[in-house]
C-alpha positions in Angstrom: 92.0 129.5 134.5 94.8 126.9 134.0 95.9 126.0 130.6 95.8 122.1 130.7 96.9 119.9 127.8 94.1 118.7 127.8 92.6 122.1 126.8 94.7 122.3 124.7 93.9 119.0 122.9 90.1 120.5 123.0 91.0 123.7 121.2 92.7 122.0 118.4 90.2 119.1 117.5 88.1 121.6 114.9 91.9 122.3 113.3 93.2 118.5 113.6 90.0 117.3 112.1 89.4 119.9 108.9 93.0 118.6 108.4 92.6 115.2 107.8 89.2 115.9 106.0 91.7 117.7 103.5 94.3 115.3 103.2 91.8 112.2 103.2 93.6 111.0 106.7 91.6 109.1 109.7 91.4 109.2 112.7 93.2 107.0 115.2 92.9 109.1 117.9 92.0 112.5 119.3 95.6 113.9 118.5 96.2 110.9 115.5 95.7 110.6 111.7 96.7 108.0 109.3 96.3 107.6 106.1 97.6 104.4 103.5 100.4 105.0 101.6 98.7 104.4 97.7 102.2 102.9 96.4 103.9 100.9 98.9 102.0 98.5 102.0 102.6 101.6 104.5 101.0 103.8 106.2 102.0 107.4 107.1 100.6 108.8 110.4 100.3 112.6 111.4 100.7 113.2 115.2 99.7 116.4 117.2 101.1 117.6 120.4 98.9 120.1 122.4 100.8 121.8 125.2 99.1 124.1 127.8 101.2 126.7 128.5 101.4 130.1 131.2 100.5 132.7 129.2 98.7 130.6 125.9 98.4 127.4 124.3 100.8 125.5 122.0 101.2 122.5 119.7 104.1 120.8 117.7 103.7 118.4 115.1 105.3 115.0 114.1 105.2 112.6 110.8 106.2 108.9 111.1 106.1 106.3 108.2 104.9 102.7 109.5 106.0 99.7 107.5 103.8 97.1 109.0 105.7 93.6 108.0 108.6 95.1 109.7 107.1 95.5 112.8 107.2 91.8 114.2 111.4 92.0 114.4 111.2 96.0 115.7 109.2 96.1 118.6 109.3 94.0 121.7 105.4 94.7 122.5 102.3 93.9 119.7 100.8 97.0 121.1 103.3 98.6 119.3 103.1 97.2 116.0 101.4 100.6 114.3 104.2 102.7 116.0 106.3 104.6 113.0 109.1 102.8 111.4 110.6 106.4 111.3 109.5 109.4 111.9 110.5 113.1 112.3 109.1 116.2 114.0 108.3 118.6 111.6 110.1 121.5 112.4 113.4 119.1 111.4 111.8 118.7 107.7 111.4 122.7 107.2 113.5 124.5 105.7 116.1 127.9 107.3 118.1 127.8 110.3 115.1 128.2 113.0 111.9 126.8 111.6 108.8 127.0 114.1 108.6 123.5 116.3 106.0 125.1 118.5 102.8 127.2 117.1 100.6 129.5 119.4 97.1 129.6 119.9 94.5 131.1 122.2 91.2 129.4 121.0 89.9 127.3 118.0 89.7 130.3 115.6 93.5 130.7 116.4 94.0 127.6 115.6 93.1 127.1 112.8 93.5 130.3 110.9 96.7 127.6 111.0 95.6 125.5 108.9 96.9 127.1 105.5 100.4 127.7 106.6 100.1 123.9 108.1 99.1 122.7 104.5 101.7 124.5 102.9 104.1 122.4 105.0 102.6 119.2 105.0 102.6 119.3 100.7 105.5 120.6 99.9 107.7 119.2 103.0 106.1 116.3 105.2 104.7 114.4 102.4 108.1 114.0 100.2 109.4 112.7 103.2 106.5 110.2 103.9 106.3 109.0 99.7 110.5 108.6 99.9 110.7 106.3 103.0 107.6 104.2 102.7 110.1 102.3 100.1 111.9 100.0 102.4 115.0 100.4 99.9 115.0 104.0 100.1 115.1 103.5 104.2 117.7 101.2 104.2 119.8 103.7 102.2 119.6 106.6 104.6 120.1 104.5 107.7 123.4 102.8 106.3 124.5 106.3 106.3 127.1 106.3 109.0 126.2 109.7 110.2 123.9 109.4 113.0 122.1 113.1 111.5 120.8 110.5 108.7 118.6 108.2 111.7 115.4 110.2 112.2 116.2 110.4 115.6 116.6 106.4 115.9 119.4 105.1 118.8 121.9 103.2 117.5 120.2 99.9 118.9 116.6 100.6 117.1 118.6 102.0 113.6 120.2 98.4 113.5 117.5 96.5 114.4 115.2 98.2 111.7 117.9 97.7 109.1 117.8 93.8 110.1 114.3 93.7 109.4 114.6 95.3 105.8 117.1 92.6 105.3 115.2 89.4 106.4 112.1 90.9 104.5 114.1 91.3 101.4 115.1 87.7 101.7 119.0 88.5 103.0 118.5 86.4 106.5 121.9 86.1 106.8 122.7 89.3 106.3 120.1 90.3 109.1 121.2 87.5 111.6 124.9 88.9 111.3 124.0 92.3 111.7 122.5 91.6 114.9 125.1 89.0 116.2 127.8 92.0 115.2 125.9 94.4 116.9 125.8 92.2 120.1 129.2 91.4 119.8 130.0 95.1 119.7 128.1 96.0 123.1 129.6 92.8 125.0 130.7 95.1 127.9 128.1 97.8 127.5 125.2 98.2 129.7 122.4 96.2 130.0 120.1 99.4 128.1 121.9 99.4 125.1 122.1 95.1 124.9 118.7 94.3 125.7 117.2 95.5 122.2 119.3 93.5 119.8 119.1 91.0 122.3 115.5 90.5 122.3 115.5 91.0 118.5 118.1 88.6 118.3 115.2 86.0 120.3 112.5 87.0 117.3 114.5 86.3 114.8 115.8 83.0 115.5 112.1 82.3 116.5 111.2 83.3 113.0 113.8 81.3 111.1 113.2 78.2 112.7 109.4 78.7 112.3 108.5 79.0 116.3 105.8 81.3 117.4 107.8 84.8 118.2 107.2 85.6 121.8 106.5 89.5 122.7 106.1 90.9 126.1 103.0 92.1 127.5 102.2 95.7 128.9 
């Protein structure tokens, strides 16, 4: 029998769901919880990745904070708009030089005889991270860091354009406007790839400061 992802996905609903009846996360999807952040207007989101593999079946998890009034200058597409902020895989939260990424299975009992050790993670690794950078100022501090370890995986284009958006909320427009224009400036002879994001980010935000509707493209 062929080990699908899809199988996989099957085999580790009765896990993903006593999970987030634990934790008090929803549902957005087979493979997605989320849950509100009780302190700050965020919401953290848990996502699962079931891999059908040769010989067995796999998963890795992720954790992603979404801060939802910085969405409008982030992304290019409303679809997007409950993507992460920032987020991390798991493994790069835990502790020792080779944590798992990737955790076997062969059926649901497998699976979730998981579920402690995948507890023990979430409370004492995923959620500090989730409670630190649902505060905007605690996001801006780590991506000013000039060390691109400190981005949770963001490009360079996406860490800018997330840190212009924690700017114009906090009221520094300026500040964000130059950050972009910098940025821009800084990529004049680069390829299109890397100009396109601040350029379109760049669009929203003049949109936004002269009180036009912002435009966003369309799937």
């Amino acid at each position: 029998m062929k080990r699908t992802d899809k199988k996989a996905g099957k085999l580790l609903s009765p896990l993903v769901r006593s999970f987030a009846i634990e934790l008090g996360y929803k549902h957005e999807g087979p493979m997605e919880l989320a849950r509100a952040d009780g302190n700050n207007p965020a919401t953290w989101r848990l996502i699962f990745d079931p891999r059908g593999r040769p010989l067995n079946y796999s998963f890795a998890w992720s954790a992603g904070v979404t801060i939802e009034r910085l969405a409008w200058l982030i992304w290019d597409e409303v679809e997007d708009f409950t993507r992460g902020t920032v987020g991390l895989p798991v493994h790069l939260l835990l502790p020792g030089q080779e944590p798992t990424e990737w955790y076997e299975f062969a059926d649901p009992e497998q699976a979730h005889a998981l579920l402690p050790k995948l507890l023990h993670e979430y409370r004492n690794y995923v959620l500090p991270f989730l409670v630190t950078y649902s505060a905007a100022d605690e996001l801006e501090a780590k991506l000013t860091s000039p060390d691109p370890k400190d981005w949770f995986v963001l490009n360079a284009e996406r860490r800018t354009i997330v840190l212009a958006a924690i700017k114009y909320d906090r009221g520094a427009i300026d500040d964000a406007e130059k950050l972009l224009k910098d940025a821009m400036q800084e990529r004049a002879d680069a390829e299109l790839k890397y100009r396109l994001p601040i350029q379109r980010a760049l669009s929203r935000l003049a949109a936004r400061i002269r009180g036009d509707p912002v435009k966003y493209f369309a799937r």
